[in-house]
C-alpha positions as CSV (number, residue, x, y, z in Angstrom):
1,X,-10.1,9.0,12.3
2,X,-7.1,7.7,14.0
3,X,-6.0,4.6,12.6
4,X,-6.0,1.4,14.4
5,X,-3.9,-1.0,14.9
6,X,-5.3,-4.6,14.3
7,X,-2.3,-7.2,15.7
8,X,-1.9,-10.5,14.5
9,X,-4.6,-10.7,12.1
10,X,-5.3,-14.1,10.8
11,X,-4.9,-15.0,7.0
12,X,-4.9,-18.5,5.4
13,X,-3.5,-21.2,7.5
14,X,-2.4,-19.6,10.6
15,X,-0.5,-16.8,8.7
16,X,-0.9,-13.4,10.1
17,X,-0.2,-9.6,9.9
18,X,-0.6,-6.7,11.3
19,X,-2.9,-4.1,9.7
20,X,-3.1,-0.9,10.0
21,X,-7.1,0.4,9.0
22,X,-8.5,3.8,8.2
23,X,-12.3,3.6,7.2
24,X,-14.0,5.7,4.8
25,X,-14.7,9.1,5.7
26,X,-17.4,9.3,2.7
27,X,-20.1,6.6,1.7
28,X,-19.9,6.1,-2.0
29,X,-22.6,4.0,-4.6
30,X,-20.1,0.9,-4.0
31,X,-17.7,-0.3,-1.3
32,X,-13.6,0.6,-1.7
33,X,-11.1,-0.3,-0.2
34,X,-7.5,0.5,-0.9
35,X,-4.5,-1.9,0.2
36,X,-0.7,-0.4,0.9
37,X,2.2,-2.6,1.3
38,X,4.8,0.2,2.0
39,X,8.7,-0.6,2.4
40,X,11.6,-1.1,4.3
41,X,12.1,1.0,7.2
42,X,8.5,1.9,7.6
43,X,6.7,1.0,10.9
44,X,5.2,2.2,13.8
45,X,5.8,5.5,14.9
46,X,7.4,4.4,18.2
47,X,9.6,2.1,16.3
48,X,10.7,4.8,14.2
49,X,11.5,7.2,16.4
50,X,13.6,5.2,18.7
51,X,16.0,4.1,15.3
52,X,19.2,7.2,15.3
53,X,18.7,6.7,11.2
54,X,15.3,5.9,10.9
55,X,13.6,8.9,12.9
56,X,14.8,11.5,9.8
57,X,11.8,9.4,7.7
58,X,9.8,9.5,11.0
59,X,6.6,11.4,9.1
60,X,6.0,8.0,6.6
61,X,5.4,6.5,9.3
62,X,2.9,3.5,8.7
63,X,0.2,5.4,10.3
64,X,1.1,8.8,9.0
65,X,0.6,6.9,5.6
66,X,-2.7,5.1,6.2
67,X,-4.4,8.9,7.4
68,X,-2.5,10.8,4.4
69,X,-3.7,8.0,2.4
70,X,-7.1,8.5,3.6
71,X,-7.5,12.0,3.2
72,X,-7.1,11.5,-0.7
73,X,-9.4,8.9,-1.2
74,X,-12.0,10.1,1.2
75,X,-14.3,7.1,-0.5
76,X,-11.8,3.9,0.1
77,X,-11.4,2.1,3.2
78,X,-7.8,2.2,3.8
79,X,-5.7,-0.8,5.4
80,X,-1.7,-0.9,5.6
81,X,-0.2,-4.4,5.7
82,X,2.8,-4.3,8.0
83,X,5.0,-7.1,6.5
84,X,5.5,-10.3,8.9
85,X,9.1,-9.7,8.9
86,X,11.3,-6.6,9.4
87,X,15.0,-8.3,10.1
88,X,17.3,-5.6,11.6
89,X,14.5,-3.4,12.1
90,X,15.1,-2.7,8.4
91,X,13.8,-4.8,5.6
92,X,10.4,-5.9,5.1
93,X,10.0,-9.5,4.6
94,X,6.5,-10.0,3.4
95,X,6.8,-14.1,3.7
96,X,3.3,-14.4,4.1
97,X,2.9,-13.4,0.5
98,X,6.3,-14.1,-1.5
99,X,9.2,-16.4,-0.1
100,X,12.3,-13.7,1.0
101,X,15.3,-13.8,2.3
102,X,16.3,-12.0,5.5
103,X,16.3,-8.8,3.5
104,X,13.2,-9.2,1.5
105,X,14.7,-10.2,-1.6
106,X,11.6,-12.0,-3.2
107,X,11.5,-15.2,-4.9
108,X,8.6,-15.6,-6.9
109,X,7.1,-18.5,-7.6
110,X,4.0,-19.7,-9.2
111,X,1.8,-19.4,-6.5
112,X,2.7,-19.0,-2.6
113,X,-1.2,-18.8,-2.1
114,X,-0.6,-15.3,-1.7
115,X,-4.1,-14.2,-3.1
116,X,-6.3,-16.9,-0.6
117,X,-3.6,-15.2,2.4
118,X,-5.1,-11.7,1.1
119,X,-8.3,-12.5,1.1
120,X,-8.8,-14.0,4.5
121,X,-6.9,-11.3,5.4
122,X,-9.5,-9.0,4.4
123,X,-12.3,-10.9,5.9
124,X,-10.4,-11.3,9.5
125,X,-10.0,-7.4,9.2
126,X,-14.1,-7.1,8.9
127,X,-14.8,-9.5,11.5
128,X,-12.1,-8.2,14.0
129,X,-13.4,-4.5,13.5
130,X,-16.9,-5.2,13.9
131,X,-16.4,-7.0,17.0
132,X,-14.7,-4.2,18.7
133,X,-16.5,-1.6,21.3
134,X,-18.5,0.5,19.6
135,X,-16.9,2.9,21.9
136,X,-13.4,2.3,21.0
137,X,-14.4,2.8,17.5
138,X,-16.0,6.4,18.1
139,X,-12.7,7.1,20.6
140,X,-10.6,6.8,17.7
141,X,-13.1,8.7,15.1
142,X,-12.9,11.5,17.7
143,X,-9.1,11.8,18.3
144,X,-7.9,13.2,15.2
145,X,-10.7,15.1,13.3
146,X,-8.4,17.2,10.4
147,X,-9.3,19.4,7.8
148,X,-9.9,17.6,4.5
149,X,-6.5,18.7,2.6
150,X,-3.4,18.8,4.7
151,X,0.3,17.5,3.5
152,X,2.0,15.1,5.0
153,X,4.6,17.0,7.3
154,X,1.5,19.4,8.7
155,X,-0.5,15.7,9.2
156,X,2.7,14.8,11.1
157,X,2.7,17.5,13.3
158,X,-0.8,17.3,13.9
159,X,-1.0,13.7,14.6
160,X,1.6,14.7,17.6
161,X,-0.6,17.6,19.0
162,X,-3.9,15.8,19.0
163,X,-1.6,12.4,20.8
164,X,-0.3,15.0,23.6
165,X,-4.1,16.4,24.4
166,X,-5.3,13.2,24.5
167,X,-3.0,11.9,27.3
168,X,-2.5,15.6,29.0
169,X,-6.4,16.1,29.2
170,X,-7.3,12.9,30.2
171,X,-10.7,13.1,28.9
172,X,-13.0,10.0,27.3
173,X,-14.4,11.4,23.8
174,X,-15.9,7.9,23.0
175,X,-19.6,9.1,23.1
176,X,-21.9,6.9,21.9
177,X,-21.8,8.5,18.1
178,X,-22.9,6.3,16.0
179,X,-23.0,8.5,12.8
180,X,-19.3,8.4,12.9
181,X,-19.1,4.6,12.5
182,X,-21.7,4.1,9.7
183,X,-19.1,2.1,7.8
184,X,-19.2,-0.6,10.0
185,X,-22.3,-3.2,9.9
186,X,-22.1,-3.6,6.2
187,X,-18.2,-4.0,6.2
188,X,-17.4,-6.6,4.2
189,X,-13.7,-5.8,2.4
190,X,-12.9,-9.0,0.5
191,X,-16.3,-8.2,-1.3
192,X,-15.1,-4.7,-2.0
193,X,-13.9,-2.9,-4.7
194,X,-10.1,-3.0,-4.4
195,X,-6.8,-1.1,-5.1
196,X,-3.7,-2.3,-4.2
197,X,-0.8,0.2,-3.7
198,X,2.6,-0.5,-3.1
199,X,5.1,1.6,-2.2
200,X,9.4,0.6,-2.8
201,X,10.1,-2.9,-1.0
202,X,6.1,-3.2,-1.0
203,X,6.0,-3.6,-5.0
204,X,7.3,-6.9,-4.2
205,X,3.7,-8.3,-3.5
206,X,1.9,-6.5,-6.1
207,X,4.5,-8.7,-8.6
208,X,3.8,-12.1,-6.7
209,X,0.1,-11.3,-7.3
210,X,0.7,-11.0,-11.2
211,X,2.0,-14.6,-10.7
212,X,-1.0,-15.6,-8.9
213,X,-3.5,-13.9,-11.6
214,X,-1.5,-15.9,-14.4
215,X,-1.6,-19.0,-12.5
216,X,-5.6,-19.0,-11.8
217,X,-6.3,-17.3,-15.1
218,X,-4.5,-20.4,-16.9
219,X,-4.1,-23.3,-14.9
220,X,-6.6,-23.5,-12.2
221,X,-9.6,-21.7,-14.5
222,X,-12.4,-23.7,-12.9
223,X,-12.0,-22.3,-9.7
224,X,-14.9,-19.1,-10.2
225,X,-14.4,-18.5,-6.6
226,X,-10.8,-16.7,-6.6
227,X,-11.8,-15.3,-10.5
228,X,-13.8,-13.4,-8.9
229,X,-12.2,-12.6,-5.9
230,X,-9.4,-11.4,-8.9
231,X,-12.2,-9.2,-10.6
232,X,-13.0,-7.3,-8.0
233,X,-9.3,-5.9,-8.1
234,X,-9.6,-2.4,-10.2
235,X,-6.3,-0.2,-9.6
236,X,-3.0,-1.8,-9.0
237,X,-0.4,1.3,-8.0
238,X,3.4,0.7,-8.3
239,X,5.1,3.3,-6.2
240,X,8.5,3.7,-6.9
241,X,9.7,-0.1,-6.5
242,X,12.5,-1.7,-5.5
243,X,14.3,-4.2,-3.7
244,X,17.8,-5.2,-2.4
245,X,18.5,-8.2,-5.2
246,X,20.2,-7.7,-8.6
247,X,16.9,-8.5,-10.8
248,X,13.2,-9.3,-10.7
249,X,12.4,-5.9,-9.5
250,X,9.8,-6.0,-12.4
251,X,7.8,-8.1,-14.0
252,X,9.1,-8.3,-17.4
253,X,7.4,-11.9,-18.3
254,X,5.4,-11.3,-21.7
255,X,3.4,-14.0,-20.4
256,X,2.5,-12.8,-17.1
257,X,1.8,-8.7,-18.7
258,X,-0.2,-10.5,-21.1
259,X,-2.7,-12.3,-18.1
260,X,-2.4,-8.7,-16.4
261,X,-3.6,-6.4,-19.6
262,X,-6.8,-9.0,-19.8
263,X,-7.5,-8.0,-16.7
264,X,-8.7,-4.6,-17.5
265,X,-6.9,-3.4,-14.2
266,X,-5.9,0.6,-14.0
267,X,-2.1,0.5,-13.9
268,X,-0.6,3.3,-12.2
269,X,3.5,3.7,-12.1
270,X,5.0,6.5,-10.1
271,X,9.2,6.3,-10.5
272,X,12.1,8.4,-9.1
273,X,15.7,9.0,-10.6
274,X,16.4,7.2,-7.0
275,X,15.4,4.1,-8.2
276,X,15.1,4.2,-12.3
277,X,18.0,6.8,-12.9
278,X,20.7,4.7,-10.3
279,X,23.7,4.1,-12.2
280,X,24.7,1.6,-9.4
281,X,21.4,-0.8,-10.3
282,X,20.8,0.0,-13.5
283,X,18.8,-3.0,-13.9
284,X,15.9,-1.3,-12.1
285,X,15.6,1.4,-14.7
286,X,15.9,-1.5,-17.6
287,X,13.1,-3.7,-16.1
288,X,10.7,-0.7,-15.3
289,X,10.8,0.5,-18.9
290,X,10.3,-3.0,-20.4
291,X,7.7,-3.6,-17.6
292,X,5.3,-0.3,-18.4
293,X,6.6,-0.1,-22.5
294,X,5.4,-4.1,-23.0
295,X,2.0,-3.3,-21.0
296,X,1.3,-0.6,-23.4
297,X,2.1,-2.3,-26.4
298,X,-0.3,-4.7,-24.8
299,X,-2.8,-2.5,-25.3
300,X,-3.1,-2.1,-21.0
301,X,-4.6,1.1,-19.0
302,X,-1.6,1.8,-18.0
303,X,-0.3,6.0,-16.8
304,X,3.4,6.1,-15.8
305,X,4.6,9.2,-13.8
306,X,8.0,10.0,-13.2
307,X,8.6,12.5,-10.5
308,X,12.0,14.2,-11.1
309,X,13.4,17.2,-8.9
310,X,16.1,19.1,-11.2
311,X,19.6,19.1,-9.3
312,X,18.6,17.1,-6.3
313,X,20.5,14.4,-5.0
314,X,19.2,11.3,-5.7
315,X,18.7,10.5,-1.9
316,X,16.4,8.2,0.3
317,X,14.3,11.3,0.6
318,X,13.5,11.9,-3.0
319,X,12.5,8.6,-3.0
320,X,10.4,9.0,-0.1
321,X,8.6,12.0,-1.8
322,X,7.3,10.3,-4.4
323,X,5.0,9.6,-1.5
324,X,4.0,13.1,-0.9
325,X,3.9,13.8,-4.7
326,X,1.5,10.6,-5.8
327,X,-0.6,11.2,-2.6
328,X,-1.2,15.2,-2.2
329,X,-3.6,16.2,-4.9
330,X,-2.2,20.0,-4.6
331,X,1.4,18.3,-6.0
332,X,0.7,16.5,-9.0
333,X,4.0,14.7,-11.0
334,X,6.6,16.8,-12.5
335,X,6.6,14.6,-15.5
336,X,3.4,12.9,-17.0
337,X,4.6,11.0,-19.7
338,X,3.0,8.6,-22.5
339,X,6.6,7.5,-23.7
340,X,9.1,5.2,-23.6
341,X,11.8,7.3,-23.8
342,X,12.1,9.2,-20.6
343,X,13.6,6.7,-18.4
């Protein structure tokens, strides 16, 4: 299906975001849904393309992500937070969920009611979509139909041949279908089964939400509404993270790891030489081993994959590709490792 583009969708207290939706292309025993918060530089298409820089990275496009995203878990509903802020058409500033400076630098707090903001975010995105044309929902299932396993340079290049047919032939494909949208009149995402993924900058709210879990979990217990809200979160996804500050680009808080392991989440941590390897922030490397190393020794679910590429320069584009490598199930990770000795 070809994503869609939900503008200005409300959270708590007249926060909003864009979000970029994919449904499920397979019904599964229980509903999924899995959340991306991807990084700087990533946007829409359009936006991308008209940057002289940015256009080289123009296939991780938000939308290229939410369909390659899509294809490999055929069973989630997938939505794409675009942040509330991208200053210089370059750093995500996801305000609505962590204070940040005008180049996204995060500063944690306790809470920043990030979790509430999440979940009404989640409900806006079911109401908004089920309120749309039946139509324009069977339009957008019909644009794009690919095969099942593509990567994501052939779903780039694909994406842009269905997009010219569509304006050269002129034709309306929004039949009335209604096998295509069966995912819609029992949508109901905050009561899903969720995964949260972020990618770079976007590991930035994953870490605010760790706050959040500690500061429900211990000081605001009696409220059973956002506990369970919290349990319903199975797979958290750290994808290569980083940010432009000199520290907090991983939870290291014994404290906080300790209020994460009890939640019996699947921790997933896919790394770089880009970011952990970087002898100019070495920081990152030392707060991503104590970060996964302290989780295990907390006895967490935790898998840490570092994707390395022998003799290539540790560029934007390796860093990039740990995209392509956590999301094409034809590339698994150069290096699966149980250890703490490998970064």
């Amino acid at each position: 299906m070809r994503p869609l583009r939900l503008r200005r969708v409300v959270g708590l207290e007249g926060r909003v975001n864009d979000v970029v939706f994919c449904p499920a292309t397979r019904p599964a025993p229980k509903q999924g849904a899995l959340v991306f918060f991807g990084g700087d530089i990533q946007d829409y298409p359009e936006v991308m393309q008209a940057h002289r820089d940015y256009r080289n990275y123009l296939k991780y496009n938000l939308e290229n992500t939410a369909r390659m995203l899509g294809l490999n878990f055929p069973t989630k509903h997938i939505l794409v937070v675009r942040p509330s802020r991208i200053e210089y058409k370059s750093f995500s500033c996801y305000d609505n969920f962590v204070p940040s400076n005008n180049a996204g630098v995060p500063d944690h707090t306790p809470t920043h009611s990030a979790l509430l903001h999440f979940e009404r975010l989640l409900q806006s995105v079911s109401s908004r979509l089920k309120s749309l044309p039946i139509s324009e929902l069977v339009e957008a299932a019909n644009a794009a139909l690919l095969p099942e396993e593509i990567d994501i340079e052939d779903l780039h290049n694909s994406t842009q041949r269905a997009d010219g047919a569509d304006s050269s032939n002129g034709t309306n494909s929004a039949e009335h279908k209604p096998e295509l949208i069966w995912w819609r009149n029992e949508l109901s995402l905050d009561k899903c089964r969720l995964s949260l993924m972020g990618f770079s900058k976007g590991c930035v709210v994953l870490n605010q939400l760790i706050y959040e879990f500690h500061y429900t979990k211990t000081l605001t217990p009696g409220d059973e509404h956002m506990v369970r809200f919290i349990e319903r979160i199975e797979d958290m996804y750290w994808l290569d993270g980083g940010h432009a500050g000199g520290k907090n680009t991983w939870i290291t808080s014994r404290s906080l790891l300790e209020t994460l392991t009890r939640l019996d989440v699947n921790i997933y941590v896919h790394v770089s030489p880009y970011q952990v390897q970087d002898e100019g922030r070495p920081w990152i490397g030392r707060e991503e081993k104590a970060f996964t190393s302290l989780l295990k020794k907390l006895g967490a679910k935790v898998k840490r994959y570092l994707h390395d590429q022998p003799d290539a320069p540790h560029s934007l584009h390796m860093h990039f590709e740990v995209l392509t490598a956590f999301a094409n199930p034809n590339c698994p990770p150069l290096t699966n490792t149980d250890s703490d000795e490998d970064v």
